[in-house]
Biopython code that builds the backbone (N, CA, C, O; Angstrom):
import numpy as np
from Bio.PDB.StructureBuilder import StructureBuilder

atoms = [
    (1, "UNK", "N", (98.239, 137.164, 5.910)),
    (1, "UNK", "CA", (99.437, 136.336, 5.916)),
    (1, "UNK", "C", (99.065, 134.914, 6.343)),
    (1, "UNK", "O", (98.262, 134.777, 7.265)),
    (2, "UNK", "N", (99.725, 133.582, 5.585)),
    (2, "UNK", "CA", (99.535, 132.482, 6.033)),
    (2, "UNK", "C", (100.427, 132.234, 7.262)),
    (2, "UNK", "O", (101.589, 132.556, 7.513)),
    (3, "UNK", "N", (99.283, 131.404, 8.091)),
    (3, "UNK", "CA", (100.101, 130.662, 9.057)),
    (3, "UNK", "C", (101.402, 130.120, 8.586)),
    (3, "UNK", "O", (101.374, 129.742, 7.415)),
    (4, "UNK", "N", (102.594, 129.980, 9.238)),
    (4, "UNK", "CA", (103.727, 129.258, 9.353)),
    (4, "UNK", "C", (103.593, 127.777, 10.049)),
    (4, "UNK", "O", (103.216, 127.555, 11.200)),
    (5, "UNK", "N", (104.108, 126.562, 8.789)),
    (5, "UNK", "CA", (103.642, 125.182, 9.860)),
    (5, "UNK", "C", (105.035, 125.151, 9.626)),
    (5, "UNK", "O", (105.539, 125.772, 8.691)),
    (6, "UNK", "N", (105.801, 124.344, 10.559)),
    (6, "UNK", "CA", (107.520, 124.408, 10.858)),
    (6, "UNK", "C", (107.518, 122.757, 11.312)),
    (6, "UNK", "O", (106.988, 122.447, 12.379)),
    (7, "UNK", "N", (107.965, 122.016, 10.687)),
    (7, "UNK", "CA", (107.830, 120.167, 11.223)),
    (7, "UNK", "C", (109.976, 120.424, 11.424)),
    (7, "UNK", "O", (110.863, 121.055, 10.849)),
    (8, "UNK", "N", (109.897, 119.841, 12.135)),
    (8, "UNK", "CA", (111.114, 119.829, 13.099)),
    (8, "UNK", "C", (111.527, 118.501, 12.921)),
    (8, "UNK", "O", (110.481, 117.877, 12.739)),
    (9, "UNK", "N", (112.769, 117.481, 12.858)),
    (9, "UNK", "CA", (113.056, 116.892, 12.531)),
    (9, "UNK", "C", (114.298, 116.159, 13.125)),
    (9, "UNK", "O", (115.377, 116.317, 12.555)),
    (10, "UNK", "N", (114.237, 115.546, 13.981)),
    (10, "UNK", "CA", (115.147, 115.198, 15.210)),
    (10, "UNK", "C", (115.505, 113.579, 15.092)),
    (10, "UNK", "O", (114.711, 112.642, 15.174)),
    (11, "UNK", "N", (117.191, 113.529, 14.838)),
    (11, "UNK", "CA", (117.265, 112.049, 15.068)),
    (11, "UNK", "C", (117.781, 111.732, 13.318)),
    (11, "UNK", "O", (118.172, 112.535, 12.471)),
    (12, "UNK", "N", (117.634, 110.603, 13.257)),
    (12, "UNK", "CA", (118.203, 109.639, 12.085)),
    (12, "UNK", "C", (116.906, 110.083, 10.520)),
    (12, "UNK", "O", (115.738, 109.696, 10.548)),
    (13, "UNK", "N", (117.380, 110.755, 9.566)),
    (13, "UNK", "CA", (116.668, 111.099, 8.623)),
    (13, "UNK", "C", (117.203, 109.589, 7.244)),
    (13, "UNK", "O", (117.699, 109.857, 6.150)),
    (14, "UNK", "N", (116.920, 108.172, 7.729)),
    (14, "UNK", "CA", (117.125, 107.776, 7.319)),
    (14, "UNK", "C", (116.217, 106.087, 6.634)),
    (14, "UNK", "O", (115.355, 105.793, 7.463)),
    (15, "UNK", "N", (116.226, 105.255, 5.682)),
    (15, "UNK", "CA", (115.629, 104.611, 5.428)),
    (15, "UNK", "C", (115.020, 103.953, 6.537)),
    (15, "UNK", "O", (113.804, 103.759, 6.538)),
    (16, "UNK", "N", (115.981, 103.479, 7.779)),
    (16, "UNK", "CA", (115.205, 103.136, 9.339)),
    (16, "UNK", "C", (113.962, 103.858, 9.458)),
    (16, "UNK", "O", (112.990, 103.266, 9.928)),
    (17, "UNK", "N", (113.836, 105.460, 8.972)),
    (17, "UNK", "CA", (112.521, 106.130, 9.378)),
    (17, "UNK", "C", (112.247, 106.431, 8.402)),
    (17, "UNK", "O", (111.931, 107.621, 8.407)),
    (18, "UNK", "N", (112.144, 105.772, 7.002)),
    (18, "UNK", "CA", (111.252, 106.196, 5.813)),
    (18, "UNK", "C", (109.800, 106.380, 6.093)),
    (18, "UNK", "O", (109.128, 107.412, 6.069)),
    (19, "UNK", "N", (109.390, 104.884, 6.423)),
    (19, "UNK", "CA", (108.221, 104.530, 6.667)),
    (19, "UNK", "C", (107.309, 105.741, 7.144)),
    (19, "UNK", "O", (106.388, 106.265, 6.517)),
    (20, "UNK", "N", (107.912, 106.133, 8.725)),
    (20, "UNK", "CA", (107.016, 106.612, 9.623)),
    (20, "UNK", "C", (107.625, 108.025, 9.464)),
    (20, "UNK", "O", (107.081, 108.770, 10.279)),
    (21, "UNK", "N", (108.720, 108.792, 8.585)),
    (21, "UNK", "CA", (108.879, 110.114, 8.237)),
    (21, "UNK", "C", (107.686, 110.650, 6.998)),
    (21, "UNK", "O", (107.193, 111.776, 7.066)),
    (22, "UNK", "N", (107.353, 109.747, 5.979)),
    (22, "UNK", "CA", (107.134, 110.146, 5.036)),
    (22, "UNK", "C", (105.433, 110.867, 5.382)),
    (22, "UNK", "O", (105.280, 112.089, 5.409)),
    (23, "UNK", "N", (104.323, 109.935, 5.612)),
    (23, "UNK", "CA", (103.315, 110.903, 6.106)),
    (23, "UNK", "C", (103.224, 112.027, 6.620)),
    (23, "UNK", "O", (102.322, 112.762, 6.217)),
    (24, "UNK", "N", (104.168, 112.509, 7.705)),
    (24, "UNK", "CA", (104.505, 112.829, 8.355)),
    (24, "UNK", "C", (104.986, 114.489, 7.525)),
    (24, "UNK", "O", (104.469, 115.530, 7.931)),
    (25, "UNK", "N", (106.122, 114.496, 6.236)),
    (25, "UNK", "CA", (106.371, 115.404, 5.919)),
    (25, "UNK", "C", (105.015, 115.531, 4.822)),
    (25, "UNK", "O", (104.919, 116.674, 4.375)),
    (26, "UNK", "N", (104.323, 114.903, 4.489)),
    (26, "UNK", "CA", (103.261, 114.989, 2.927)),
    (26, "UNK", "C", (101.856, 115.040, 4.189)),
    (26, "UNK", "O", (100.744, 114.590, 3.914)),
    (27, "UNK", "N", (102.088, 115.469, 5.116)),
    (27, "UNK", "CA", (100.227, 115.655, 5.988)),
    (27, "UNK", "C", (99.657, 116.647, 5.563)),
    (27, "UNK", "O", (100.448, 117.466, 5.094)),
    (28, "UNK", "N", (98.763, 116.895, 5.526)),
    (28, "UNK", "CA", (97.869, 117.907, 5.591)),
    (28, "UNK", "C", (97.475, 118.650, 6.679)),
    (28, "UNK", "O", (96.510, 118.013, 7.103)),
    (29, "UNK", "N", (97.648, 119.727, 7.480)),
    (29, "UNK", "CA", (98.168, 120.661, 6.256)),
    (29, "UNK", "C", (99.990, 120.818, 6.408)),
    (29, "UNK", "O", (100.669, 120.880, 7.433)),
    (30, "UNK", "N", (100.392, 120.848, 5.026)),
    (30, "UNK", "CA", (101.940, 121.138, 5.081)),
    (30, "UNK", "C", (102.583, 121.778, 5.603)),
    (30, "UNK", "O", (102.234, 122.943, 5.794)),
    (31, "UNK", "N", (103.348, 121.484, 5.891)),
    (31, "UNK", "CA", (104.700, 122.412, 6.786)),
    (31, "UNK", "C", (105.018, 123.431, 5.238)),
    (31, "UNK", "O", (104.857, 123.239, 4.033)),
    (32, "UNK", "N", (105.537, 124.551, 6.088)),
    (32, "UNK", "CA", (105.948, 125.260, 5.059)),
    (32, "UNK", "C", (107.456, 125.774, 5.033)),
    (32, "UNK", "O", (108.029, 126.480, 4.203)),
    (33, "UNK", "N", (108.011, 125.065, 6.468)),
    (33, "UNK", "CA", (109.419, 124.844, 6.485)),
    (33, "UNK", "C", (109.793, 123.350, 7.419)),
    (33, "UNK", "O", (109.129, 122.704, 8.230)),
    (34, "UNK", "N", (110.914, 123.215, 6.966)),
    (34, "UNK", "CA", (111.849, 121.502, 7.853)),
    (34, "UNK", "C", (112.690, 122.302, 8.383)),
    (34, "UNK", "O", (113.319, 123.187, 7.803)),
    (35, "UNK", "N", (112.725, 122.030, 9.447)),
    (35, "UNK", "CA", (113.908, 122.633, 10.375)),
    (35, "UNK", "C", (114.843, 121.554, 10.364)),
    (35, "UNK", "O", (114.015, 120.642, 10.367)),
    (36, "UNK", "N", (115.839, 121.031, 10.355)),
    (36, "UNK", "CA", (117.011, 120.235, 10.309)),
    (36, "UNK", "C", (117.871, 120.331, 10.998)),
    (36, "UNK", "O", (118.762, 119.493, 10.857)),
    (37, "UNK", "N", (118.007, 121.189, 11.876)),
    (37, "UNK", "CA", (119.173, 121.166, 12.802)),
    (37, "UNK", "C", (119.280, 120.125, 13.861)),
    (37, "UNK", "O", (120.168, 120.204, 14.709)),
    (38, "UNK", "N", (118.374, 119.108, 13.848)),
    (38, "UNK", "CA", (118.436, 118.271, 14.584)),
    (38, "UNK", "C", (118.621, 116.694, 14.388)),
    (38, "UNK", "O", (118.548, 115.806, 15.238)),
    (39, "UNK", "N", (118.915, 116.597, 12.842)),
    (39, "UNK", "CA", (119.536, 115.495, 12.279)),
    (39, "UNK", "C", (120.243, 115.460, 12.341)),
    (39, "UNK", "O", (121.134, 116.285, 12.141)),
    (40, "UNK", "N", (120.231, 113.835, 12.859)),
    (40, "UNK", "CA", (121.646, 113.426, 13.244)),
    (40, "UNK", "C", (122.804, 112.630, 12.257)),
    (40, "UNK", "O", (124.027, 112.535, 12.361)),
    (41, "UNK", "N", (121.767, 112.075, 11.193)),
    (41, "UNK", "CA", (122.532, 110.988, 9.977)),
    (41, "UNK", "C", (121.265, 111.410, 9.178)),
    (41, "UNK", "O", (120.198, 111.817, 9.638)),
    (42, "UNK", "N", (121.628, 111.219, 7.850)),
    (42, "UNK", "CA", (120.701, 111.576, 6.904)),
    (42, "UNK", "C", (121.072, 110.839, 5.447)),
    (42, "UNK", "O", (121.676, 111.590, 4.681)),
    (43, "UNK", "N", (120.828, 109.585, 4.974)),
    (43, "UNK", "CA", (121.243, 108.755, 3.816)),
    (43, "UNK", "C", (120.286, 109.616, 2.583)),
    (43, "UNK", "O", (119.586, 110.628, 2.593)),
    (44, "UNK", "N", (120.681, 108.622, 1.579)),
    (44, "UNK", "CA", (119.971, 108.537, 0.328)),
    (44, "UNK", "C", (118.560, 108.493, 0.292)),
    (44, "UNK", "O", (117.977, 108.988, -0.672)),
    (45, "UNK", "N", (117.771, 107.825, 1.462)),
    (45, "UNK", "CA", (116.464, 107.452, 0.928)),
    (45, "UNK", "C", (115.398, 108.850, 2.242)),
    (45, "UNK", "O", (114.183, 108.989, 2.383)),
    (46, "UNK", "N", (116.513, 109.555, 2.889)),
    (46, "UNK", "CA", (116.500, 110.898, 3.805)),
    (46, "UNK", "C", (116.528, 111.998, 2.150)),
    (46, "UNK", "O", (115.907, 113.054, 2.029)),
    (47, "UNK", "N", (117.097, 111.586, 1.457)),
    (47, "UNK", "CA", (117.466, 112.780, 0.823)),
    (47, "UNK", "C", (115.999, 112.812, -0.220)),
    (47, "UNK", "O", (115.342, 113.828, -0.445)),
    (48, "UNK", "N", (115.684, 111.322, -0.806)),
    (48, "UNK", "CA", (114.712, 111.757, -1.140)),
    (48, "UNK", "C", (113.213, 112.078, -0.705)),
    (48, "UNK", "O", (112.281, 112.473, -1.407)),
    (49, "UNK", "N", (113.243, 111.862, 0.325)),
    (49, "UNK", "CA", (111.789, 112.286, 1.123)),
    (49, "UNK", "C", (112.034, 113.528, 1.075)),
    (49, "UNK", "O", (111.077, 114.111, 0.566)),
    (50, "UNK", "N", (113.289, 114.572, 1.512)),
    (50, "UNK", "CA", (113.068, 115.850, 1.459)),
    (50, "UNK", "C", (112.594, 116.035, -0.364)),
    (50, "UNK", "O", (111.428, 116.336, -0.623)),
    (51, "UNK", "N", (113.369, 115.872, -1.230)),
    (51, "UNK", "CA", (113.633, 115.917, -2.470)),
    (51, "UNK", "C", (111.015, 115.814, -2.637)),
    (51, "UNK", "O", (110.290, 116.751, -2.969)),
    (52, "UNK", "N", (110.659, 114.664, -2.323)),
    (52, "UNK", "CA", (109.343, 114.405, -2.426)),
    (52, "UNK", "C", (108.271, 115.885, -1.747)),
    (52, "UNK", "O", (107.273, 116.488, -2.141)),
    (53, "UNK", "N", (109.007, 115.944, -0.790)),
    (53, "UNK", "CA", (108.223, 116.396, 0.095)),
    (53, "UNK", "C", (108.533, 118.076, -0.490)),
    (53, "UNK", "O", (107.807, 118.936, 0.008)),
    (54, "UNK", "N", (109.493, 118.497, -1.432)),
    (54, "UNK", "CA", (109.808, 119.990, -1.601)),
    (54, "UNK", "C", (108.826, 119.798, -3.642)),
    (54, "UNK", "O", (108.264, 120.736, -4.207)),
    (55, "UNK", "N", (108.957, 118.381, -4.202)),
    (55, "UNK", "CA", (108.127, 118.372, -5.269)),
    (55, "UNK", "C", (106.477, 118.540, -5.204)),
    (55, "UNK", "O", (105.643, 118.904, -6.032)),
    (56, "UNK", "N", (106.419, 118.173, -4.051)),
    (56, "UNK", "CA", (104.549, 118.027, -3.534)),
    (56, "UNK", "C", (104.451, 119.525, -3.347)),
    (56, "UNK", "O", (103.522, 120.201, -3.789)),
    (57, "UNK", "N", (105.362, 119.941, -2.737)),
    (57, "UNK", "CA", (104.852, 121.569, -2.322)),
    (57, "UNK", "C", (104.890, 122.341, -3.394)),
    (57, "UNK", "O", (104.144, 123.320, -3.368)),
    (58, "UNK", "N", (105.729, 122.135, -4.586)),
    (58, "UNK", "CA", (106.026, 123.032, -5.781)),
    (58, "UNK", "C", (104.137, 122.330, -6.498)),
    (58, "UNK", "O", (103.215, 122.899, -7.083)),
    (59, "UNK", "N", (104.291, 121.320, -6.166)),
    (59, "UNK", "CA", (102.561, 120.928, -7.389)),
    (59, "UNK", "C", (101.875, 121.618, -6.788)),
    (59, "UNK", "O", (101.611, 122.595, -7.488)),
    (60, "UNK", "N", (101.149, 121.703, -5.308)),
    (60, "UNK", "CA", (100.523, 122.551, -4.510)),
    (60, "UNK", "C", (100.447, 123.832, -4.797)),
    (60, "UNK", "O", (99.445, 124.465, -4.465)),
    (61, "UNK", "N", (101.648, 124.521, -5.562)),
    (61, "UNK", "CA", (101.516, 125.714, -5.667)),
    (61, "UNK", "C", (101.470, 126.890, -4.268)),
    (61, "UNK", "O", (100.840, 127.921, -4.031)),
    (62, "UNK", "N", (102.745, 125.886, -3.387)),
    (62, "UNK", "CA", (103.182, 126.369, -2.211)),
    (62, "UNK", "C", (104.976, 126.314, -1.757)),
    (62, "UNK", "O", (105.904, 125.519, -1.908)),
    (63, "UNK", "N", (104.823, 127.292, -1.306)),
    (63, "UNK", "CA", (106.516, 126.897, -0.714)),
    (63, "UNK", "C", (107.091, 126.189, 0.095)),
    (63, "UNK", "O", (106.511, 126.507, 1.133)),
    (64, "UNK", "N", (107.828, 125.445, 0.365)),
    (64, "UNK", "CA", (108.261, 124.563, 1.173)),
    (64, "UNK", "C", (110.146, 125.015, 1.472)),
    (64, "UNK", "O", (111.116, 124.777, 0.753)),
    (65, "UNK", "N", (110.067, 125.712, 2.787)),
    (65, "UNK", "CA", (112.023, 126.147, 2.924)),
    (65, "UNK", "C", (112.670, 124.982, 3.545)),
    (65, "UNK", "O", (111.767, 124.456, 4.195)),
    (66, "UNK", "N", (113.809, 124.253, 3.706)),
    (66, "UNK", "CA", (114.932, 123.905, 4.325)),
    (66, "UNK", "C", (115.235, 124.695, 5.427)),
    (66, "UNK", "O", (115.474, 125.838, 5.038)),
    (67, "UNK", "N", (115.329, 124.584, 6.648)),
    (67, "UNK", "CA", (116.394, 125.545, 7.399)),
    (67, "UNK", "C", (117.232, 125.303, 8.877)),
    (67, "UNK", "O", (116.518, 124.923, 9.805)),
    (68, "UNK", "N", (118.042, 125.409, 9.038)),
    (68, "UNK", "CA", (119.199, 125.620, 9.913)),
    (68, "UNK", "C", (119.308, 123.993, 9.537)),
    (68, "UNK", "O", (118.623, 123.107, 10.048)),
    (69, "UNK", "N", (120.059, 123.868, 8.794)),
    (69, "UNK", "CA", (120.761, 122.602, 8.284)),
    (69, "UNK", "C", (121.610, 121.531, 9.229)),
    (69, "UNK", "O", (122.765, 121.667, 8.827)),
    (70, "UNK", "N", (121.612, 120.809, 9.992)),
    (70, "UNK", "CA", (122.575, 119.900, 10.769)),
    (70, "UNK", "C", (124.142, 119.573, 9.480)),
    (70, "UNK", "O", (124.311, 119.335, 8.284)),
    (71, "UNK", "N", (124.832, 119.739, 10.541)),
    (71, "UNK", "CA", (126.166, 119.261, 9.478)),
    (71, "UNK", "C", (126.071, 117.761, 8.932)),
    (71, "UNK", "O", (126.655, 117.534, 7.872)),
    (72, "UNK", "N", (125.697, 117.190, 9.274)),
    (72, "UNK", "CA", (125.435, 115.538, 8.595)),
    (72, "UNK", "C", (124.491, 116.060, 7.168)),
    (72, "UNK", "O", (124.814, 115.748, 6.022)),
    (73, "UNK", "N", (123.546, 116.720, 7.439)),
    (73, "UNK", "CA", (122.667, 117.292, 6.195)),
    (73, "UNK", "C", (123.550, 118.284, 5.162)),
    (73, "UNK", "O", (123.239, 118.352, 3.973)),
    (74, "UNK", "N", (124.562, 118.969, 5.660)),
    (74, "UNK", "CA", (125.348, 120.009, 5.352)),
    (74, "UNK", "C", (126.500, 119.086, 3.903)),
    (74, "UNK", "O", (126.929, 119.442, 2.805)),
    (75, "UNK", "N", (126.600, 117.718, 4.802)),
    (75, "UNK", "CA", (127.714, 117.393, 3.857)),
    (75, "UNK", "C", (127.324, 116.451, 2.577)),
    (75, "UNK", "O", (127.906, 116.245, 1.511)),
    (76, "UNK", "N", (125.968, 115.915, 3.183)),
    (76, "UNK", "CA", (125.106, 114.910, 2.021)),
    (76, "UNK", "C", (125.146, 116.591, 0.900)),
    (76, "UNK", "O", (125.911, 117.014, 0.033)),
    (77, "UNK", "N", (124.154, 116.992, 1.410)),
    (77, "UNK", "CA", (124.151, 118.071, 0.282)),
    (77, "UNK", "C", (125.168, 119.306, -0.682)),
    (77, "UNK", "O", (125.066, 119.980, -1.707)),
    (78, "UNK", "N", (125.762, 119.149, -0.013)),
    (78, "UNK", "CA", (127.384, 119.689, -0.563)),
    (78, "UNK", "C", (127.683, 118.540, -1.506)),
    (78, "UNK", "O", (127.950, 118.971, -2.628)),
    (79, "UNK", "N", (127.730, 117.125, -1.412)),
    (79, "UNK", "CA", (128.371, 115.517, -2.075)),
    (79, "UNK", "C", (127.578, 115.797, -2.797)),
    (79, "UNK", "O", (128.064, 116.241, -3.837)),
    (80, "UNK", "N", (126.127, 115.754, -2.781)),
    (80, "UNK", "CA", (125.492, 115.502, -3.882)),
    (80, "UNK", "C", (125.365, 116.982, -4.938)),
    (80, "UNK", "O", (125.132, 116.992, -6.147)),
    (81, "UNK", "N", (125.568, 117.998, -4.155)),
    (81, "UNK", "CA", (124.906, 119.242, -4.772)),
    (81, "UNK", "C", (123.640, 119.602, -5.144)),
    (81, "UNK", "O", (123.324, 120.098, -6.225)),
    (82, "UNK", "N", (122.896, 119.331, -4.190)),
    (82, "UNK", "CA", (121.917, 119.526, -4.306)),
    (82, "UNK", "C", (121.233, 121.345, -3.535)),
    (82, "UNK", "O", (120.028, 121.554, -3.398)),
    (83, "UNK", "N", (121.788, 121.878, -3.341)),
    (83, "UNK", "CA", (121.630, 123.458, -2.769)),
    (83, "UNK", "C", (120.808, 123.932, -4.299)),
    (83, "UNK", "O", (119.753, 124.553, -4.169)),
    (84, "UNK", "N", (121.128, 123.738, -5.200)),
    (84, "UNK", "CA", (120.574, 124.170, -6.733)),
    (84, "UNK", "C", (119.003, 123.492, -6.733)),
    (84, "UNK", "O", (118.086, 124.190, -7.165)),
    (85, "UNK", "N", (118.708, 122.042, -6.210)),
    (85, "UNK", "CA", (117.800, 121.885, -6.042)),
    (85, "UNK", "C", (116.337, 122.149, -5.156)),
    (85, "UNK", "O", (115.160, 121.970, -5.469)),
    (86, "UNK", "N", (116.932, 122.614, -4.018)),
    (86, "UNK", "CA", (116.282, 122.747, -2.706)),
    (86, "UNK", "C", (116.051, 124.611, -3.395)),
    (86, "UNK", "O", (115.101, 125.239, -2.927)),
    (87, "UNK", "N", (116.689, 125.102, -4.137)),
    (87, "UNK", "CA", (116.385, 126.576, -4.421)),
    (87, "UNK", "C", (117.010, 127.669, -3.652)),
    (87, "UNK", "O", (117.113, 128.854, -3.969)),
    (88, "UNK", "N", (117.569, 126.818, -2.154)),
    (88, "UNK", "CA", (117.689, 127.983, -1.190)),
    (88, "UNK", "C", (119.308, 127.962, -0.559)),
    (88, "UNK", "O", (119.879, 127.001, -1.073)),
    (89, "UNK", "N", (120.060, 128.567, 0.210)),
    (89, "UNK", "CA", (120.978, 129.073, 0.982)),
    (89, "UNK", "C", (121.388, 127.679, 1.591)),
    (89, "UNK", "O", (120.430, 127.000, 1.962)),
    (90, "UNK", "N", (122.338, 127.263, 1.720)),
    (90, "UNK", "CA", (122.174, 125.917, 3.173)),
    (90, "UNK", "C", (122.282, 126.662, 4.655)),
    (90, "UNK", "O", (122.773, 127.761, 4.397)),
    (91, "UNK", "N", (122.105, 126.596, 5.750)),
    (91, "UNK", "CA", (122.057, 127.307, 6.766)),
    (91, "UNK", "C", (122.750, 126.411, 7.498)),
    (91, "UNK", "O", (122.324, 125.259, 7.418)),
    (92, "UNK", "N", (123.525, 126.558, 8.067)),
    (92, "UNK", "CA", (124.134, 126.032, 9.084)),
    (92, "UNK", "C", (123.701, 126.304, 10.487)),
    (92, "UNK", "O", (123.681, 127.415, 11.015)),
    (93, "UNK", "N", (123.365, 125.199, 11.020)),
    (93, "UNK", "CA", (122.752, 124.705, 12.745)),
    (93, "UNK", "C", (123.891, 125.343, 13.579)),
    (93, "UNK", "O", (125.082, 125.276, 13.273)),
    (94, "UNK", "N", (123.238, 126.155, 14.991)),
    (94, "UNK", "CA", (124.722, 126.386, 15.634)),
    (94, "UNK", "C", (125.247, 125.385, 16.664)),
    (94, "UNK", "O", (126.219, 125.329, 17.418)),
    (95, "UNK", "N", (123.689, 124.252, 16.237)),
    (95, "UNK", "CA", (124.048, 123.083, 17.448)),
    (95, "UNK", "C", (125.436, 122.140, 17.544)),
    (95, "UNK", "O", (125.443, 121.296, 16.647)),
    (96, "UNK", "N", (125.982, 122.116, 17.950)),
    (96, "UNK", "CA", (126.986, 121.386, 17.985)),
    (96, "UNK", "C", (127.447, 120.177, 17.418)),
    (96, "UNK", "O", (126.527, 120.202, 16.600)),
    (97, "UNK", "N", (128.176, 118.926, 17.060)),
    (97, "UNK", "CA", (128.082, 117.626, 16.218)),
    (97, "UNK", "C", (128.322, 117.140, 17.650)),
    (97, "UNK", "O", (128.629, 117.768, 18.664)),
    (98, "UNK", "N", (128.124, 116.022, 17.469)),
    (98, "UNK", "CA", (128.061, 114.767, 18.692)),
    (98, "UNK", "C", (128.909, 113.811, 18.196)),
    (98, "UNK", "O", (128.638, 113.395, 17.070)),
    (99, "UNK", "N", (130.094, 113.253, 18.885)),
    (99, "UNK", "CA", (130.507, 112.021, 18.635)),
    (99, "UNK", "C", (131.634, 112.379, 17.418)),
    (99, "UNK", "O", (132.358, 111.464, 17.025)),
    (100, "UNK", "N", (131.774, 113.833, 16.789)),
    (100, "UNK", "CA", (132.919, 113.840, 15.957)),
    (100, "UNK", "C", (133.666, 114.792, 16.028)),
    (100, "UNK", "O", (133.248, 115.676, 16.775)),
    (101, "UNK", "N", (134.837, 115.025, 15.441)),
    (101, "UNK", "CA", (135.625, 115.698, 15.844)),
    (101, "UNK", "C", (136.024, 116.614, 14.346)),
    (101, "UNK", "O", (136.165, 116.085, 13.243)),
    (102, "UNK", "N", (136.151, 118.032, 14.625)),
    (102, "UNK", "CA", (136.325, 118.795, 13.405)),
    (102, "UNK", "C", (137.659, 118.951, 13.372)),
    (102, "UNK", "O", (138.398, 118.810, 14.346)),
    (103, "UNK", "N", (138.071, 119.305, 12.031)),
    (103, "UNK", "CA", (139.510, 119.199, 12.158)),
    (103, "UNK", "C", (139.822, 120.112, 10.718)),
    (103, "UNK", "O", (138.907, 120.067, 9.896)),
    (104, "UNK", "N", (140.701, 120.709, 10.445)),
    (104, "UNK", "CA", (141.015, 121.403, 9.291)),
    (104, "UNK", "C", (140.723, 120.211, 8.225)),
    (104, "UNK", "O", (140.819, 119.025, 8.538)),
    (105, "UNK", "N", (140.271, 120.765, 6.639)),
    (105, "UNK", "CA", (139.968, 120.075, 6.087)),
    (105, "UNK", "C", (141.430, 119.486, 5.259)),
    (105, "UNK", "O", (142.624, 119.787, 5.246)),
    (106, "UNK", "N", (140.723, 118.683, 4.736)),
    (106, "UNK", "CA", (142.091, 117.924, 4.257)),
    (106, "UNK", "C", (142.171, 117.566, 2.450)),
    (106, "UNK", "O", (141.607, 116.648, 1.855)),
    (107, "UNK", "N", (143.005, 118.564, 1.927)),
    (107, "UNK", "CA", (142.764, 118.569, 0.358)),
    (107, "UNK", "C", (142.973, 116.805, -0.375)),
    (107, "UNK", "O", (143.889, 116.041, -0.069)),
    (108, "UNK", "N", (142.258, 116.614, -1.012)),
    (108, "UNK", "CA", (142.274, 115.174, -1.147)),
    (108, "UNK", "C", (142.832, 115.798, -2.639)),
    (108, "UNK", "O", (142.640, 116.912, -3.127)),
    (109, "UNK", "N", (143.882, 114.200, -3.358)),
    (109, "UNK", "CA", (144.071, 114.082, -4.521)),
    (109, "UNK", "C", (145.477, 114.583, -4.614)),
    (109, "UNK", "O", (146.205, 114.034, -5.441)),
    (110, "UNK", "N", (145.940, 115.516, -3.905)),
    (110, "UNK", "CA", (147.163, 115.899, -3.630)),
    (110, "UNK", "C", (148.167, 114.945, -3.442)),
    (110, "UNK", "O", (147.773, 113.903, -2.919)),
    (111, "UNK", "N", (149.591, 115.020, -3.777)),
    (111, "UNK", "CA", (150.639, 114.460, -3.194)),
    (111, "UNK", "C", (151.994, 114.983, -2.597)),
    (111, "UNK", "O", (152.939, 115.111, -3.377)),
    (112, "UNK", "N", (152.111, 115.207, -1.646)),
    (112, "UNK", "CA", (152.997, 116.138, -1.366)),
    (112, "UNK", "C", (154.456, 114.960, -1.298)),
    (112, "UNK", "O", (154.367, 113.839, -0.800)),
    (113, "UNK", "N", (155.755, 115.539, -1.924)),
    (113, "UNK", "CA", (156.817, 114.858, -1.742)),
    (113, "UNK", "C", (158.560, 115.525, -0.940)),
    (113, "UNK", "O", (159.517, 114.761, -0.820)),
]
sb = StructureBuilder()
sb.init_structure("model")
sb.init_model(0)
sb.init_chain("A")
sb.init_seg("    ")
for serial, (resi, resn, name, xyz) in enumerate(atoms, 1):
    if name == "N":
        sb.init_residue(resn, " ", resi, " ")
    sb.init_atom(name, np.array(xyz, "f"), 0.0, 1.0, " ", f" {name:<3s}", serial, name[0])
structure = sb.get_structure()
């Protein structure tokens, strides 16, 4: 059985940390899972480093999982739909959100009179 490498991922998954994320997920030797439950914001240029970093592992002819998803990661990927891409389940973090408040969702497009 191969070792398990697990890169953990804490904080802002965002163009602020392109730079110094990207080596980081493409090192040698690869992680063979991102843990995410510890992102805190996660933009467009977050989405494609994962998006890079899950294409490098498919050329490799290795697996690369997603797992325990932060809700900031939960909702980029729900918007974009990308769960079809990543191949796998989204997992939901049981860590808590910081700074927001959950609330029943709210059907948009509706008009009630």
């Amino acid at each position: 059985m191969k070792n398990k490498t697990v890169l953990r991922i804490d904080g802002e998954l965002t163009i602020f940390r392109a730079a110094e994320l990207k080596p980081v997920l493409l090192a040698k030797p690869a992680p063979n899972e991102i843990e995410l439950s510890g992102v805190t914001e996660i933009d467009i240029a977050g989405v494609q480093l994962l998006m890079l970093a899950k294409k490098t592992a498919l050329a490799d002819g290795r697996s690369l999982r997603l797992v325990a998803h932060s809700a900031p990661v939960l909702e980029v990927f729900e918007l974009l739909n990308l769960a079809g891409y990543f191949d796998e389940p989204l997992i939901v973090s049981s860590r808590p959100r910081k700074g927001r408040k959950s609330g029943p969702a709210k059907k948009r497009g509706s008009h009630e009179s």
